[in-house]
Phi, psi and omega in degrees: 000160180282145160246150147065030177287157189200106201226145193224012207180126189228150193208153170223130187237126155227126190242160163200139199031261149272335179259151131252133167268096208254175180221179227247116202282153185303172164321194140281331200290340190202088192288158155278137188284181211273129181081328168275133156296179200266149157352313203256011185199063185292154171310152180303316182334306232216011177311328185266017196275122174270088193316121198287182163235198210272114188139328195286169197231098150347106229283348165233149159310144187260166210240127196295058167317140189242087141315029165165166203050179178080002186280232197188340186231105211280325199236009171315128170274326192275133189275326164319315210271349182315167072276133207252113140263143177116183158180197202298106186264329165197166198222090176256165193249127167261174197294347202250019163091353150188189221305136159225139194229128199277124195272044210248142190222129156068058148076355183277094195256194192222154146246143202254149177233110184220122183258158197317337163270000170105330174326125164257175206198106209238085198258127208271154166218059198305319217268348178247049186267029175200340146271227167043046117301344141198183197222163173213169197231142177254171164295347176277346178092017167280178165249136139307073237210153202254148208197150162275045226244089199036249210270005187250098176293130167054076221230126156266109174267204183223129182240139184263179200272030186239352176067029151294152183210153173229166158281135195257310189188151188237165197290279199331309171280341171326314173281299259286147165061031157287108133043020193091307187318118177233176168359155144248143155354102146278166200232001171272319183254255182290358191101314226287176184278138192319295228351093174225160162256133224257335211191145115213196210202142161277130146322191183270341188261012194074332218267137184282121146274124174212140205242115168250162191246142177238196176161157182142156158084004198087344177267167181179116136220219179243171171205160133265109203223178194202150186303055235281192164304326186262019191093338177307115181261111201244147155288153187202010173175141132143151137201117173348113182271183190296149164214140196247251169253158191287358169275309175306315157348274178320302176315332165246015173286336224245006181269279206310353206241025150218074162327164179269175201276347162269046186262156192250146185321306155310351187246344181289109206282140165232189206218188190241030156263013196223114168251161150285119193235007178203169176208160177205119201237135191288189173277295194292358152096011192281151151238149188250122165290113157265127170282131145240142185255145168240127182215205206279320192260026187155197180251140144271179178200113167249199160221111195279147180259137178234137170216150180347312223250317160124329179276176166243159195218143202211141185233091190253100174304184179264170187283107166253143180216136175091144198290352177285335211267067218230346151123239205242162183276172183286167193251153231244348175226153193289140146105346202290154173250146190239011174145191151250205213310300224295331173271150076247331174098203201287154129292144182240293167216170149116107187216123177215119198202142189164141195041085148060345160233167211250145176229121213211143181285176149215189221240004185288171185238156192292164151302151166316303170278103154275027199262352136357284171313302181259068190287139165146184176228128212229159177269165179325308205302310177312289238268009181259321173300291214295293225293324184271346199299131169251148180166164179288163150324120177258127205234109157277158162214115181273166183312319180284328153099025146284166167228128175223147155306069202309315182195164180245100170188164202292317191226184156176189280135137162234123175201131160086022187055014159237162183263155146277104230214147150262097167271141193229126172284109217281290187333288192289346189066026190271182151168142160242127172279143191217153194248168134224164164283108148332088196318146149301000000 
């Protein structure tokens, strides 16, 4: 998921390997949204879904079930009977539904494992206190996580679903033989080199996809690169413009992170004022980008689609700027549609795709009343984490490129027609994972 984002823009790039195809970008007046098919060519997924129009309300709230945490015992195997302390830095799905969540409490993080029969799993990740910022999930149901581990520094590995783990790939060879090219800098703090992976992600094929900030050679951006089957590390998107100054930087970011729609993956100029902070991979082998940008008048945020088939499609919300500027209030029952892509207001963090739709955080803040949100019959332990839980607006976007809120919670997921939401008490430091169901 994205974290700690502030976004004024959505784009869509679909690339696939070296080549690209572009096709004849949607209208202006009802751009398609990033990643989604177009309105007049819905996904197999989701082909019967009957678009509301604007205003309606669902006449019952679907009812928010809660599926792990609020329980009483810190060592619980049954995930109801949980208590979860800490929280969530991200929330992946494996194919067979399940859930895994990157944990972190008093700087200790974990990964929690809860499968569809309620069974928990509790794997310690000691060694990912300076990474393990976020996981992917492969087909086989590992996790993927980026970890410290004695000499193999920032090293990402593989836990398997028996919770044995190998190293997968360490930063240096990730890079090695770019074009020169290494780590880059950072420039808010010591300078020294990053050497993070910024983002990654599995295909539908195992192969790790992963998005690094490089420089050398005069140069500085992001790339996206994979893993290949024979071990072979290929760029597949990205290329490092000339770097001058960190103004000039600035000055060309807010051109990279909204390529034009006949840009070719490789050809695609980024800066050293932009990162890749999330990948995400569809059933259809597509993958989705979060960008954030700094550019003269801010931070920006867009978001790219990379996908199989090669065409592009480009989605631009509106330009919000200045903390009033936060759009329409959240709507008082889930699910209400409240316009489209183009109203959703800033993103703030919190990115998810699957089956043809988008699930994205924004900066609204909840209604007063949430019991709306939270329809259900919940135990003490839940309902004391509900009733305190704080967290953002969750903005679905459906394939027509409307929007409704869906849910109010810290983290979250698409998987299976339900969104998966993480609520968190920030006081008690508690927190339950909870699903709703997705209107047809």
């Amino acid at each position: 998921m994205l974290r700690l984002l502030t976004t004024t823009v959505a784009l869509t790039l679909v690339i696939t390997g070296c080549s690209v195809t572009s096709t004849d970008s949607p209208s202006s007046d009802h751009p398609t949204p990033a990643g989604l098919p177009s309105s007049t060519q819905p996904s197999t997924a989701h082909s019967s879904i009957a678009q509301p129009t604007k205003g309606t309300t669902p006449s019952v709230a679907p009812l928010f079930e809660i599926v792990a945490g609020g329980g009483t015992e810190a060592d619980a195997k049954q995930a109801l009977d949980a208590k979860i302390l800490g929280a969530a830095w991200d929330v992946e799905f494996a194919p067979d539904g399940t859930a895994n969540l990157l944990i972190n409490a008093d700087d200790h993080k974990r990964l929690e494992r809860i499968r569809p029969d309620g069974t928990r799993t509790v794997v310690p990740l000691d060694q990912a206190w300076r990474m393990g910022t976020e996981i992917a999930v492969g087909p086989d149901g590992s996790t993927y996580v980026d970890l410290w581990i004695g000499t193999k520094k920032n090293t990402i590995y593989r836990i398997k679903p028996d919770g044995s783990r190998e190293p997968v790939i360490d930063y240096d060879t990730a890079l090695s033989g770019f074009d020169g090219l290494g780590n880059r800098p950072t420039s808010e703090t010591t300078g020294e080199p990053t050497r993070k992976f910024t983002a990654f992600t599995v295909d539908t094929d195992g192969r790790l996809v992963f998005a690094a900030d490089v420089s050398g050679a005069g140069k500085a951006g992001a790339v996206v690169r994979r893993i290949e089957a024979d071990g072979t590390v290929r760029t597949i998107a990205g290329r490092p413009a000339d770097f001058t100054t960190a103004a000039a930087a600035k000055a060309a970011t807010p051109a990279a992170i909204r390529p034009p729609a006949d840009t070719r993956a490789l050809d695609w100029t980024t800066t050293a004022a932009m990162h890749i902070d999330e990948l995400e991979t569809q059933p259809d082998g597509t993958f989705t980008l979060g960008i954030e940008g700094v550019g003269s008048s801010g931070v920006d945020f867009s978001v790219l689609a990379i996908t199989a088939s090669g065409t592009v499609n480009g989605l631009a919300a509106s330009q919000l700027t200045g903390s009033a500027s936060f759009g329409a209030p959240v709507a008082e029952t889930p699910f209400t549609r409240e316009g489209h892509i183009q109203a959703i207001g800033v993103i703030s963090y919190g990115m998810s795709a699957a089956d043809g739709l988008l699930a994205v955080g924004t900066t609204q803040e909840p209604p007063q009343d949430t019991s709306q949100y939270y329809n259900g019959k919940y135990t003490p332990g839940q309902r004391a984490i509900l009733d305190k839980a704080r967290g953002k607006a969750i903005r679905l976007i459906r394939p027509d490129g409307s929007f409704s809120t869906a849910a109010l919670g810290a983290d979250f997921a698409l998987h299976g027609g339900y969104l998966y939401v993480v609520c968190r008490d920030f006081l008690a430091n508690e927190l339950v994972l909870g699903r709703v169901k997705i209107p047809a």
